[in-house]
Backbone bond lengths (Angstrom), bond angles and torsions (degrees), N, CA, C in turn:
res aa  C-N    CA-C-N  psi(-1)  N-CA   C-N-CA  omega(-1)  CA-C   N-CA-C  phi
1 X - - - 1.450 - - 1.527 108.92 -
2 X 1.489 109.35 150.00 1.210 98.33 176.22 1.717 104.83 -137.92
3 X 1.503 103.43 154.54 1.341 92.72 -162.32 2.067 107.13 -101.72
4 X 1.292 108.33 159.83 1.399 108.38 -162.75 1.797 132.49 81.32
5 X 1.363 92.40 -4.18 1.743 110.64 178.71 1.426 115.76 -124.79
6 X 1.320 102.61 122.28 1.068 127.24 -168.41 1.730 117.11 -38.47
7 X 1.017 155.44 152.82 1.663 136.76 -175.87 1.477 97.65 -99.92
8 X 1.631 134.59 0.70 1.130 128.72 157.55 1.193 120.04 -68.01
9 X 1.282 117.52 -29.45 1.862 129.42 163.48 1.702 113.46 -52.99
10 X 1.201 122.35 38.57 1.875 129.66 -157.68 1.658 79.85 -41.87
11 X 1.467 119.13 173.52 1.358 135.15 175.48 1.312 117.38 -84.66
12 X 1.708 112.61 -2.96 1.784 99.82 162.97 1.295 102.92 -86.39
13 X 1.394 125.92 -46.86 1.078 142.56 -164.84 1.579 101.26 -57.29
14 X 1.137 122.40 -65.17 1.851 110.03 173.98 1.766 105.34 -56.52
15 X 1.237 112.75 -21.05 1.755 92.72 168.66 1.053 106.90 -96.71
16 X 0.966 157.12 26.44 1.568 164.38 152.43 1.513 115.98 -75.50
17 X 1.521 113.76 -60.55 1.327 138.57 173.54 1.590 110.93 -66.72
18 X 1.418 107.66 -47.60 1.392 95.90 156.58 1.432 145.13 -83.09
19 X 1.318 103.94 -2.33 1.806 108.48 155.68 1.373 111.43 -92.04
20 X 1.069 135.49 -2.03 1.576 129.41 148.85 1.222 114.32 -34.59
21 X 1.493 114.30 144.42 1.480 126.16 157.87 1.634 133.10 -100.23
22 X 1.057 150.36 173.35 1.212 126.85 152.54 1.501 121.15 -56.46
23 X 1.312 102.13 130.59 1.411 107.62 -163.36 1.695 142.61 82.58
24 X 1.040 88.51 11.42 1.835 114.67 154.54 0.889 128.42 -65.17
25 X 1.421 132.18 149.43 1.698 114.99 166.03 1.836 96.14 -135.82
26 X 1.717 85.63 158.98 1.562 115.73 174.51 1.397 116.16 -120.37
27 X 1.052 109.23 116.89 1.455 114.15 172.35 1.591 110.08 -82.82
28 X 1.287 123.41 123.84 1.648 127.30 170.24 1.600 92.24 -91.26
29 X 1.377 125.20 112.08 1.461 116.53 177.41 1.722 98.10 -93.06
30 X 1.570 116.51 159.81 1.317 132.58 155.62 1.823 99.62 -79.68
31 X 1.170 92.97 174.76 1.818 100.82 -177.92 1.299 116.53 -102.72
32 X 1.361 101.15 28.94 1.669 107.74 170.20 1.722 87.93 -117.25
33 X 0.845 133.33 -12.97 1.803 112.39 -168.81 1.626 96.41 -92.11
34 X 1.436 102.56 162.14 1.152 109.91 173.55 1.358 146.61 -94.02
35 X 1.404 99.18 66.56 1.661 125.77 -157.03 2.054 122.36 -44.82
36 X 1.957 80.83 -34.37 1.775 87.74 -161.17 2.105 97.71 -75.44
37 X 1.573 90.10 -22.39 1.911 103.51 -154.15 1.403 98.30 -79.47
38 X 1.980 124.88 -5.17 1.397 111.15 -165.90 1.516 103.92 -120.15
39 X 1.956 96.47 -45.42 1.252 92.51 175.90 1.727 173.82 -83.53
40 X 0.994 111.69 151.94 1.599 107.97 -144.45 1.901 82.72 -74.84
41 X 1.197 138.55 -37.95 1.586 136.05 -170.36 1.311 92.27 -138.28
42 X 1.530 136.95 122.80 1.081 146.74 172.61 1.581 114.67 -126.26
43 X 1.316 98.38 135.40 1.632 102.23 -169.74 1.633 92.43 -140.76
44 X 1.667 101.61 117.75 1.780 105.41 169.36 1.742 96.12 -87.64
45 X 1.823 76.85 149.84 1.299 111.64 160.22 1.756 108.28 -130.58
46 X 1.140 129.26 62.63 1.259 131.32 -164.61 1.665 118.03 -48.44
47 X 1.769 88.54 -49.27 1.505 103.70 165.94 1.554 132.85 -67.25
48 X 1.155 108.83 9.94 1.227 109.16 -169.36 1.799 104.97 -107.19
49 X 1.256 107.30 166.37 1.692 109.26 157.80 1.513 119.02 -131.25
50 X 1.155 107.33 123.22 1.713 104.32 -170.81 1.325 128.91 -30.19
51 X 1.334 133.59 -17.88 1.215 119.81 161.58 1.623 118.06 -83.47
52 X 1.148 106.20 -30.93 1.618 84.69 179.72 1.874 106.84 -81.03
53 X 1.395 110.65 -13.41 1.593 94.42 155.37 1.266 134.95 -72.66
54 X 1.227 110.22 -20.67 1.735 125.58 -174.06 1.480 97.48 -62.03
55 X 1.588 108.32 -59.69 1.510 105.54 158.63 1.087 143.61 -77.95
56 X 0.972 109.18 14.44 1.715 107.93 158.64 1.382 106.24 -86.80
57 X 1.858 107.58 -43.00 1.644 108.93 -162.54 1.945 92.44 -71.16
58 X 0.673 133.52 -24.50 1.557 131.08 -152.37 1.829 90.28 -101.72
59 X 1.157 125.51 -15.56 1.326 110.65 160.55 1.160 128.26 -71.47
60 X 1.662 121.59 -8.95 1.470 118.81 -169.77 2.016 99.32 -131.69
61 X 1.214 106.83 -15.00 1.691 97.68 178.05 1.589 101.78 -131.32
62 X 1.762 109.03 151.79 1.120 118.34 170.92 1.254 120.86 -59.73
63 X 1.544 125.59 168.08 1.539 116.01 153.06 2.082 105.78 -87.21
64 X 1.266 99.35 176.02 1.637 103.48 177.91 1.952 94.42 -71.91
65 X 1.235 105.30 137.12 1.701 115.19 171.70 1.245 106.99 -92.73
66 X 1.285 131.60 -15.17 1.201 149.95 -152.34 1.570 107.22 -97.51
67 X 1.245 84.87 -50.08 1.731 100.31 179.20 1.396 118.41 -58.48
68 X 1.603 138.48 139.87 1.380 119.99 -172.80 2.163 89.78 -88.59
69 X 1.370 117.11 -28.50 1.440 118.34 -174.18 1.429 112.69 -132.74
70 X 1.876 102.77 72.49 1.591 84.13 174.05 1.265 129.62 -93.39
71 X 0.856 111.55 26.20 1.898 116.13 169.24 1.725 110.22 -114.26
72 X 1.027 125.32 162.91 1.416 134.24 -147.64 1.597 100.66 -155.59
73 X 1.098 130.36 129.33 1.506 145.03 -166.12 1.576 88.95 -134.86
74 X 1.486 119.99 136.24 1.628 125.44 143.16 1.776 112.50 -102.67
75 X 1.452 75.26 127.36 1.775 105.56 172.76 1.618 115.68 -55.30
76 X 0.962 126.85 109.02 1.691 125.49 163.30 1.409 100.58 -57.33
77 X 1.080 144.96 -22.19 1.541 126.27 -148.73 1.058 122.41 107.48
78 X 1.500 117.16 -37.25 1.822 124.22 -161.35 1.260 96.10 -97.48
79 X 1.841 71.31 147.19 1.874 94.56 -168.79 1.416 106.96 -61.86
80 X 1.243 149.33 6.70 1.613 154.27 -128.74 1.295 91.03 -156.36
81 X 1.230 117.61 146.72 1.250 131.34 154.45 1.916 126.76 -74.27
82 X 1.492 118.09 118.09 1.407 104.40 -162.92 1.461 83.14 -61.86
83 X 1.779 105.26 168.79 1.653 133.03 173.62 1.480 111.00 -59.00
84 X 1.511 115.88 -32.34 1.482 115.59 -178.72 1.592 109.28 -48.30
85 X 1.385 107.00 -70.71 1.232 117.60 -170.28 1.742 115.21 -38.74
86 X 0.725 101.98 -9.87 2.184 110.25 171.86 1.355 97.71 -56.45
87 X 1.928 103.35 -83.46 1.036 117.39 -173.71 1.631 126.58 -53.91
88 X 1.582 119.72 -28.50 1.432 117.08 154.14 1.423 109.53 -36.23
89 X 1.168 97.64 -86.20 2.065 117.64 170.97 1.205 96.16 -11.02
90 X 1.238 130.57 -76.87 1.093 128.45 -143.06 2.222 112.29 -78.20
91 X 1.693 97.97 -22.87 1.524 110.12 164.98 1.596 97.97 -53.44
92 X 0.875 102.88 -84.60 1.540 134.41 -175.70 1.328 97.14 -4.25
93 X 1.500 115.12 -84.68 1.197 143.88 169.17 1.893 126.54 -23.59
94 X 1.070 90.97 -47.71 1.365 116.50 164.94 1.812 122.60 -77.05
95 X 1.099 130.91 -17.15 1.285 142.93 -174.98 1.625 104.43 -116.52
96 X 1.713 109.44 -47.34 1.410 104.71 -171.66 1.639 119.21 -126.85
97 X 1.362 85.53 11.54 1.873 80.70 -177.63 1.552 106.34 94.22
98 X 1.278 118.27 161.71 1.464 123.04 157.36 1.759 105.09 -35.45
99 X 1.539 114.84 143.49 1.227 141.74 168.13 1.334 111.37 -152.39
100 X 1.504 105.36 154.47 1.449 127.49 172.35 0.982 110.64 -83.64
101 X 1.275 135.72 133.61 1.620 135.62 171.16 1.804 118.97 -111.16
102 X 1.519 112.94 105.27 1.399 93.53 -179.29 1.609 115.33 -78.75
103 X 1.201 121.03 161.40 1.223 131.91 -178.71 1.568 112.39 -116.87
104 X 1.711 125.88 126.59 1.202 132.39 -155.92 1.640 118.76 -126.26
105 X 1.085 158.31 112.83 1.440 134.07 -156.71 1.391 84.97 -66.13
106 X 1.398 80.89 -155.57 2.020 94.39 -153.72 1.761 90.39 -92.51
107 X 1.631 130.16 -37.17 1.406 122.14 171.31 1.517 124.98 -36.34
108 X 1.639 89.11 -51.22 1.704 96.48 -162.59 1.412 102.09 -76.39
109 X 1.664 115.32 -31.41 1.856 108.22 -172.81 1.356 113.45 -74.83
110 X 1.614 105.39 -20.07 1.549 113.63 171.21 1.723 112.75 -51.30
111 X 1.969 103.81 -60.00 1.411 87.42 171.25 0.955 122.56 -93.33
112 X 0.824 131.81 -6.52 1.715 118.44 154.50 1.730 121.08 -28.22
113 X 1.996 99.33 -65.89 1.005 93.45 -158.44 1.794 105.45 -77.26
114 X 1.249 107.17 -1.66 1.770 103.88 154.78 1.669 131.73 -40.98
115 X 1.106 111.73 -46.36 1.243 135.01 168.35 1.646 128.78 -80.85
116 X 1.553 113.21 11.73 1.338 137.21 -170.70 1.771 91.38 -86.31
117 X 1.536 108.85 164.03 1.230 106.07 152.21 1.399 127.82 -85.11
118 X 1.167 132.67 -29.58 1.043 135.05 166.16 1.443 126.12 -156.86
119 X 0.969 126.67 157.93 1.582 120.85 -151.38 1.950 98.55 -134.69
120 X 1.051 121.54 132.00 1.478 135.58 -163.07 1.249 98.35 -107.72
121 X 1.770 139.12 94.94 0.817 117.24 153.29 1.741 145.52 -60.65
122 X 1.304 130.92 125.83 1.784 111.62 -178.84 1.371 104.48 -114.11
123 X 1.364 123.38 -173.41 1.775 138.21 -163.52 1.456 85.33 -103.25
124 X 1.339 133.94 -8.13 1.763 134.14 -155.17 1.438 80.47 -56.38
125 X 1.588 126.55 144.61 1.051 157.34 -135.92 1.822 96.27 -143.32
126 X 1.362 114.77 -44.12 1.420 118.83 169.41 1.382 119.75 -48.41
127 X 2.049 100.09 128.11 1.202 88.58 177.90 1.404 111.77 -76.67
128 X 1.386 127.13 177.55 1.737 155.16 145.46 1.981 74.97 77.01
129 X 1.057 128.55 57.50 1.634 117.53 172.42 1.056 128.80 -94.74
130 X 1.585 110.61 -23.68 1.326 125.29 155.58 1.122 132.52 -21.37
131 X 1.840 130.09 128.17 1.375 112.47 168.08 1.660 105.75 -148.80
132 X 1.343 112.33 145.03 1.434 101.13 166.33 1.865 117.48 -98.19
133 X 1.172 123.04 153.33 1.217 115.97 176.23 2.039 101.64 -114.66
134 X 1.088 107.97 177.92 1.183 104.85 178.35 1.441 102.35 -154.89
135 X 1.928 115.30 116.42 1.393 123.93 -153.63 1.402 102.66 -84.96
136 X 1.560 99.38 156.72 1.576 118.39 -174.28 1.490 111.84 -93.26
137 X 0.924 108.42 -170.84 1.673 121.39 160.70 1.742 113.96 -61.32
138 X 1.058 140.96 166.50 0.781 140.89 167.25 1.908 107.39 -141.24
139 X 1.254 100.78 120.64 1.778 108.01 -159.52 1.689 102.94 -87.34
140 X 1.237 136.48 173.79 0.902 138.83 162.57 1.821 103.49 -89.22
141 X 1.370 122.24 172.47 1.507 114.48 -169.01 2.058 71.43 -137.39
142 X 1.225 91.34 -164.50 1.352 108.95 -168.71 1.366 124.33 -84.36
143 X 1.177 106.24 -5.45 1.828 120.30 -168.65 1.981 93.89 -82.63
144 X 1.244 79.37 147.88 1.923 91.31 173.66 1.369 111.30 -118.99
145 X 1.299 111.02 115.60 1.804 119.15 -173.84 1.223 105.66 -90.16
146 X 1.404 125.55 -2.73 1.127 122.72 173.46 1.521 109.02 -47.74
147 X 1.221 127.73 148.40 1.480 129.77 141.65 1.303 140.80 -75.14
């Protein structure tokens, strides 16, 4: 156990995120996408629902700065935006500042998220909830871990 981290962070899942590079991506799937049929490293979170993973995952890795759209939304079709996507926005927002979000039908985010590093399945019940992020740099800060 570790203390100060969330228990949505399971211990593959923080080694997952931490073998990322800049410029990786994670798919947080809802439990309607088809997580087991695409992905190349799959890690359930059954219990979970994508927003409170988004924030968990976005408490410990950057997004890409580099990127003009590193987050990724799939489109249902409808002319409307589903209600989820607020509260994404509003994760997002809160961890990284204003971001652009591209939006993908469900073909292209499918392969896309083929080519992800690893893909998080959840039980999220929401439709179009899905999102991929795509990781940043991660800087050193001022502290010395040296011993």
């Amino acid at each position: 156990m570790l203390k100060n981290v969330t228990p949505l962070l399971s211990p593959d899942l923080l080694k997952a995120l931490s073998e990322m590079g800049c410029g990786d991506e994670i798919v947080i799937a809802d439990g309607n996408f088809p997580s087991a049929a695409v992905a190349r490293r799959l890690i359930r979170a059954d219990a979970a629902n994508v927003n409170a993973l988004l924030d968990a995952v976005l408490s410990v890795i950057p997004l890409d700065s580099q990127a003009e759209m590193p987050l990724t939304l799939m489109s249902g079709g409808a002319q409307t935006e589903p209600p989820s996507w607020e509260c994404l926005r509003y994760l997002v927002e809160r961890h990284e500042g204003e971001r652009k979000f591209q939006v993908l039908g469900r073909a292209d985010f499918i392969e896309r998220a083929k080519r992800a590093y690893v893909i998080v399945a959840t039980g999220d019940r929401e439709s179009c909830g899905s999102i991929i992020l795509r990781k940043g740099l991660v800087l050193l800060d001022d502290k010395d871990y040296r011993l």
